[in-house]
C-alpha positions in Angstrom: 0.0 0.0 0.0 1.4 3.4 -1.4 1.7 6.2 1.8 -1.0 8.4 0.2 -3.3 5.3 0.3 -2.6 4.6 3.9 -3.1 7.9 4.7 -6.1 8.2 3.0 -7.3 5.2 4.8 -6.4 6.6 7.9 -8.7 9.7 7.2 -11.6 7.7 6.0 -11.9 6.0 9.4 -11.6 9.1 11.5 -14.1 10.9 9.3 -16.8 8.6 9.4 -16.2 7.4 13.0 -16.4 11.4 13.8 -19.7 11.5 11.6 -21.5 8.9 13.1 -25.4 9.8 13.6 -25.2 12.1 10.4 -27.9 12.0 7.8 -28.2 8.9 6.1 -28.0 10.2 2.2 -24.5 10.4 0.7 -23.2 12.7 -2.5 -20.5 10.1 -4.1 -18.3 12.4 -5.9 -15.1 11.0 -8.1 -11.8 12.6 -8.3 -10.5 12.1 -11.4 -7.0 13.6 -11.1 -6.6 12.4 -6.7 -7.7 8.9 -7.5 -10.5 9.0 -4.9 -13.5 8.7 -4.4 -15.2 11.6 -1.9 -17.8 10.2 0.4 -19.8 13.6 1.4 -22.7 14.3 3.6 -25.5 15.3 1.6 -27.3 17.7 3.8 -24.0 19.9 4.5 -21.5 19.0 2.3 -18.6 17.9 4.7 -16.4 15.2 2.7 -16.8 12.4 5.4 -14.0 10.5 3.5 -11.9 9.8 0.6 -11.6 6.5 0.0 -8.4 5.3 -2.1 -8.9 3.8 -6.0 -6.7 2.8 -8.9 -5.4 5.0 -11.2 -7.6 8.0 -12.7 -11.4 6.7 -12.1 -14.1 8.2 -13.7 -17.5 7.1 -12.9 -19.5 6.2 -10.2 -22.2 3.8 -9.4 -24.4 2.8 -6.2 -25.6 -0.5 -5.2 -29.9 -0.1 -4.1 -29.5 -0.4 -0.3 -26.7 2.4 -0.4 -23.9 0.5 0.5 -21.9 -0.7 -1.7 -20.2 1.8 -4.5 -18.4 0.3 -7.7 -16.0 3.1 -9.4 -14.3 2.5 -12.6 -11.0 3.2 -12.6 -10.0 4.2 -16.1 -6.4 4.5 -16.0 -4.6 7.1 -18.9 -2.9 5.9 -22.5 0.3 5.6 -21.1 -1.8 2.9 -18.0 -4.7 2.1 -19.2 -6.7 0.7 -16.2 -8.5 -2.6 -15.9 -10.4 -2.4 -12.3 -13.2 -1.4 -10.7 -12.8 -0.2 -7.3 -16.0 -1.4 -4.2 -16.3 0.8 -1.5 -17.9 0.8 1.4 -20.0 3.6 1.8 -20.7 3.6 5.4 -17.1 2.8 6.6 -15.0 4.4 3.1 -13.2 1.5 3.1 -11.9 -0.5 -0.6 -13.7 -3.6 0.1 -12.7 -5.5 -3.2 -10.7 -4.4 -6.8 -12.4 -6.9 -9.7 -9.7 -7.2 -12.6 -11.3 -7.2 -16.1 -8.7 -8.6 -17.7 -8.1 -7.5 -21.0 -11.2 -5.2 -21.0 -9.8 -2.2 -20.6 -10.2 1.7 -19.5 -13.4 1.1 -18.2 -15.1 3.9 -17.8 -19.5 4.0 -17.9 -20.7 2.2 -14.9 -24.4 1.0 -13.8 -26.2 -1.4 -11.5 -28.8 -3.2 -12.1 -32.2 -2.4 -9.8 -32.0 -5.7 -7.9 -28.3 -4.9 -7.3 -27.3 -8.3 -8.9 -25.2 -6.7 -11.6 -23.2 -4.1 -12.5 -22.3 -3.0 -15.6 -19.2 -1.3 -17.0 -18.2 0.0 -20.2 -14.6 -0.6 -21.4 -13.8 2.4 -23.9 -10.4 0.7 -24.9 -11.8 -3.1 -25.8 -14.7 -1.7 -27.4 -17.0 -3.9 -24.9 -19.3 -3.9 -22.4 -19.1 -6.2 -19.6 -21.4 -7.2 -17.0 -20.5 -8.4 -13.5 -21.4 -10.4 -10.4 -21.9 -7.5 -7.9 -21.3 -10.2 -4.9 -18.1 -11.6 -6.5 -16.9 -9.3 -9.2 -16.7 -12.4 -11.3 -17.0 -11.6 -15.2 -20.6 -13.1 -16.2 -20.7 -11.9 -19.9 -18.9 -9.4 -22.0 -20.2 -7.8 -25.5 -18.6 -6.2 -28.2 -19.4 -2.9 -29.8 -17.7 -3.3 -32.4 -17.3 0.9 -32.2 -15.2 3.0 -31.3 -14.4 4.7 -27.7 -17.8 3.1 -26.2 -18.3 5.7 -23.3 -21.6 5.8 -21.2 -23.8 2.7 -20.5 -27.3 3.3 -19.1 -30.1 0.9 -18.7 -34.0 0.5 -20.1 -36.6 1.1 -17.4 -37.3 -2.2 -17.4 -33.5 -3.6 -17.7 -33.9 -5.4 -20.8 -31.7 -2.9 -23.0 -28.4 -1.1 -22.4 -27.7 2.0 -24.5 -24.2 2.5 -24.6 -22.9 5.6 -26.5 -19.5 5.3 -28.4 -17.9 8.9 -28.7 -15.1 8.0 -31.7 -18.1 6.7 -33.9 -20.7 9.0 -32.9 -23.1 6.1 -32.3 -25.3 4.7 -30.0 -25.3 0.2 -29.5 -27.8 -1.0 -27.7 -27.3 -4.6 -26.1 -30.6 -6.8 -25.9 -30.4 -8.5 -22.7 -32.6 -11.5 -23.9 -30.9 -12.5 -26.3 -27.5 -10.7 -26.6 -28.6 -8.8 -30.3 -26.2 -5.9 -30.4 -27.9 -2.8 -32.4 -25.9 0.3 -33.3 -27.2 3.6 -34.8 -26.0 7.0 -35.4 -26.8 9.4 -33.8 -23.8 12.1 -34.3 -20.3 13.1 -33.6 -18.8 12.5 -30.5 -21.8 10.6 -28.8 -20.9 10.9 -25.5 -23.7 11.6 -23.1 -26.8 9.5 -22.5 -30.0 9.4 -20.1 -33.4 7.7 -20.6 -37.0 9.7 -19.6 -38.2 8.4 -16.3 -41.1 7.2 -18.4 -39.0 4.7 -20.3 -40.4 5.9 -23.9 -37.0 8.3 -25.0 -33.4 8.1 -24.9 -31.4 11.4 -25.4 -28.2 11.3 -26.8 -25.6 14.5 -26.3 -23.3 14.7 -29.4 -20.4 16.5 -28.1 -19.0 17.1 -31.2 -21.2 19.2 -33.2 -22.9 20.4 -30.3 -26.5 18.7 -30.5 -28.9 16.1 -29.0 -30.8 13.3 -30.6 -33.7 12.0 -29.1 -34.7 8.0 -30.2 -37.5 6.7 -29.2 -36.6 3.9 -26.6 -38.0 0.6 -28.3 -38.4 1.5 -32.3 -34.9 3.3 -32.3 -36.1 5.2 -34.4 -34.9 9.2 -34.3 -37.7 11.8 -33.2 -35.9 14.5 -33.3 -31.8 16.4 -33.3 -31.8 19.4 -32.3 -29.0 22.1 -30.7 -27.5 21.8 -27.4 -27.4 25.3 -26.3 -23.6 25.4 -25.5 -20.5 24.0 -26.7 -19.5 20.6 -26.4 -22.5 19.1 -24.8 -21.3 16.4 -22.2 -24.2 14.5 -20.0 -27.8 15.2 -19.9 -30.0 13.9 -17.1 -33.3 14.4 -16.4 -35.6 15.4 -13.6 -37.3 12.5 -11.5 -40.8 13.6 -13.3 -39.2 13.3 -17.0 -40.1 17.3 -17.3 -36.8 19.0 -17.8 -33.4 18.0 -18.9 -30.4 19.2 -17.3 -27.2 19.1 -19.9 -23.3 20.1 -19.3 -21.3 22.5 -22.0 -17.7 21.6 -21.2 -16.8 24.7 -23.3 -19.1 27.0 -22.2 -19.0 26.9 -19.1 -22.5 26.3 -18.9 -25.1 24.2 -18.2 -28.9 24.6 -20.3 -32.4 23.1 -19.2 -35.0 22.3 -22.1 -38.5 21.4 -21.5 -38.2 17.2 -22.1 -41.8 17.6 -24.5 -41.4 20.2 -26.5 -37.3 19.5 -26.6 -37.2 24.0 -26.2 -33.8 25.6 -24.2 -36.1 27.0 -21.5 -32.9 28.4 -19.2 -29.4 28.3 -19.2 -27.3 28.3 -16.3 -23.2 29.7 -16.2 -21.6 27.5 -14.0 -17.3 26.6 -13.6 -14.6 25.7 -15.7 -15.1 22.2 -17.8 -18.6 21.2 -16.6 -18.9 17.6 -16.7 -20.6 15.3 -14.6 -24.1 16.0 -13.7 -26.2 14.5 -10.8 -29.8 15.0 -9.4 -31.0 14.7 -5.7 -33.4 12.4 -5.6 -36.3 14.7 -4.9 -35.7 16.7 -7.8 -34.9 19.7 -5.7 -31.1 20.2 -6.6 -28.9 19.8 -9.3 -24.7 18.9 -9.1 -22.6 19.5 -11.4 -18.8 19.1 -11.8 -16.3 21.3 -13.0 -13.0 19.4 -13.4 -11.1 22.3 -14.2 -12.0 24.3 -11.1 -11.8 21.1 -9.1 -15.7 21.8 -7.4 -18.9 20.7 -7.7 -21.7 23.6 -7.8 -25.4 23.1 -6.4 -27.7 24.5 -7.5 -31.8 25.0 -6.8 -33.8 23.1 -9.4 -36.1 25.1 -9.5 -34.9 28.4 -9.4 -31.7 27.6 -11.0 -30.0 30.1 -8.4 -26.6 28.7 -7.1 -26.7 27.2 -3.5 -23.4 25.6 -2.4 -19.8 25.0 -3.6 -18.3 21.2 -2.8 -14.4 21.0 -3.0 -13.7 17.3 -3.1 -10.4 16.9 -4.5 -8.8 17.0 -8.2 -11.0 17.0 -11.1 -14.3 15.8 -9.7 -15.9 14.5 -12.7 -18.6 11.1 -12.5 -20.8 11.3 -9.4 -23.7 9.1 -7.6 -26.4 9.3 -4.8 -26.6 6.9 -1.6 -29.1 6.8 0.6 -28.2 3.7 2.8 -30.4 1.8 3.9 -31.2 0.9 7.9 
C-alpha cells in the first residue's frame, strides 16, 4: 500500500467514525486527477471520507441499499486501467478491486435495480461487460464493435443497455434476452446518455457538433436532433418527473435546461470551468454539477436555477452518484 493510500485510509476512518449519527444520504463524488473517491454528507456537504482507487477513475455507481459503491477506474494511455474499485459507503473503506482482464479503460458504470449486476463499459476493448456484484466475477462481455464506447445506461425495465461510443458517434444498444447488439448513429462525439423516467426516450448528447438526438426507446427510431445550447454538450439527465433536462457544455462553461416535450432551451445556467458530470437529488430539488477544471462541484436549486453551495472534493471531480443507505 502506497503512503497516500494509507493515509487516505487513515482519514476515511476518522471521518466517518467522527460523523456517526449524520444524515443517512451520501453525494458520491469521483476525483478524477486524486484517484478517490469523496464520500460527502449530503445535507451539509462535509467530505466524510476519501476513499483510495486505482489509477484516474471516472464514474461512479451505487448499489440499491446504499452500501456498496463500484468506481471504474480508467487509468490514462500511457496505463490504461483494468479495475473497478468497491467501496464501502458507510465505513469508506476499498472492500474489493475486480480485474477485467483484458477489458480495458473502463469507464461507464451501472447497477442493475436488484443490485445483482453491475455493468461497466470498457472504452479501450470496445466492450461492455457485465459483473457479479457479490463476486466481481465476469458473467458476460459484448462487443461494440465501435469506437471509444463511453456511457452505459439501462432500459426502465433492464432489458436494453444504451451504450454511446464517442469515436463513432453512435449509440449500441445490447438486448439482454438475447444478446442482439444494435448500433445507430446518432452524431459526432456521442458521449452523453439518459433515458426519460417514463422509459419511452433516450437522449443522446453529441459532443462534437454540439446537439442532441432523441430516439424513441423501443423502435430506435430518431424523433428529433436538435442544438444543445452550449459548446461541447457532455451529460444530460433528467428530472425525477421526466419534465426538464439538465445538460453540461464543457466549453461553455455552462449548463442549459430544455422542457423534455417540446425539446425548447427553457434556461441556461453559467456554471465553472469544464462542466462535466451531472447529478440530481433524488427529490428533484437540486442539481450537481462538476467542474473538473476548477476542481468543485456547484449546487444548484432546481427550480430556481440560483446557485446554492460550492463542494471541493479533491482534483478533477468529474462522474458522481447518490446513496441513501439503507437501515
Amino acid at each position: 500500500m502506497t503512503l497516500l493510500r494509507f493515509i487516505l485510509s487513515l482519514a476515511a476512518a476518522s471521518w466517518l467514525f467522527a460523523g456517526a449519527g449524520a444524515a443517512s444520504e451520501r453525494l458520491l463524488i469521483v476525483n478524477k486527477s486524486g484517484d478517490s473517491l469523496a464520500i460527502t454528507d449530503a445535507r451539509t456537504y462535509e467530505t466524510l471520507a476519501l476513499a483510495p482507487t486505482q489509477h484516474e477513475p471516472h464514474e461512479v455507481a451505487v448499489s440499491p441499499d446504499g452500501r456498496t459503491a463500484y468506481v471504474s477506474d480508467y487509468g490514462s494511455s500511457e496505463r490504461r486501467g483494468n479495475t473497478v474499485t468497491v467501496v464501502d459507503i458507510a465505513t469508506g473503506e476499498v472492500t474489493a478491486t475486480w480485474d477485467l482482464g483484458a477489458n480495458l479503460a473502463p469507464h461507464g458504470i451501472a447497477v442493475s435495480q436488484d443490485g445483482t449486476r453491475v455493468w461497466v463499459t470498457t472504452e479501450a476493448s470496445q466492450t461492455v461487460v457485465e459483473l457479479d456484484s457479490a463476486s466481481g466475477d465476469i458473467l458476460t462481455v459484448w462487443e461494440t464493435g465501435q469506437e471509444v464506447s463511453h456511457m452505459v445506461t439501462p432500459s426502465v425495465d433492464e432489458t436494453r443497455l444504451f451504450v454511446t461510443n464517442l469515436g463513432s458517434g453512435s449509440l449500441t444498444v445490447i438486448d439482454r434476452r438475447d444478446d442482439a447488439v444494435t448500433t445507430i448513429v446518432t452524431g459526432a462525439g456521442a458521449e452523453g446518455v439518459d433515458v426519460t423516467p417514463d422509459g419511452r426516450e433516450v437522449w443522446v448528447t453529441n459532443r462534437a457538433e454540439h446537439t442532441i438526438s432523441v430516439l424513441d426507446a423501443q423502435t430506435l427510431e430518431e424523433l428529433a436532433k436538435f442544438e444543445a445550447g452550449g459548446q461541447v454538450p457532455i451529460r444530460v439527465k433528467f428530472t425525477p418527473d421526466g419534465a426538464r433536462a439538465f445538460v453540461s457544455n464543457a466549453l461553455s462553461n455552462s449548463m442549459t435546461v430544455f422542457d423534455a416535450a417540446s425539446r425548447e432551451l427553457i434556461h441556461t445556467i453559467d456554471v465553472g470551468a469544464l462542466p462535466v458530470g451531472i447529478l440530481m437529488s433524488p427529490d428533484g430539488a437540486r442539481v450537481f454539477v462538476a467542474n473538473t477544471r476548477d476542481d468543485k462541484v456547484s449546487v444548484f436549486d432546481a427550480q430556481t436555477y440560483e446557485l446554492i453551495d460550492e463542494i471541493f472534493p479533491g482534483r478533477e471531480p468529474d462522474g458522481m452518484a447518490w446513496a441513501v443507505i439503507a437501515d
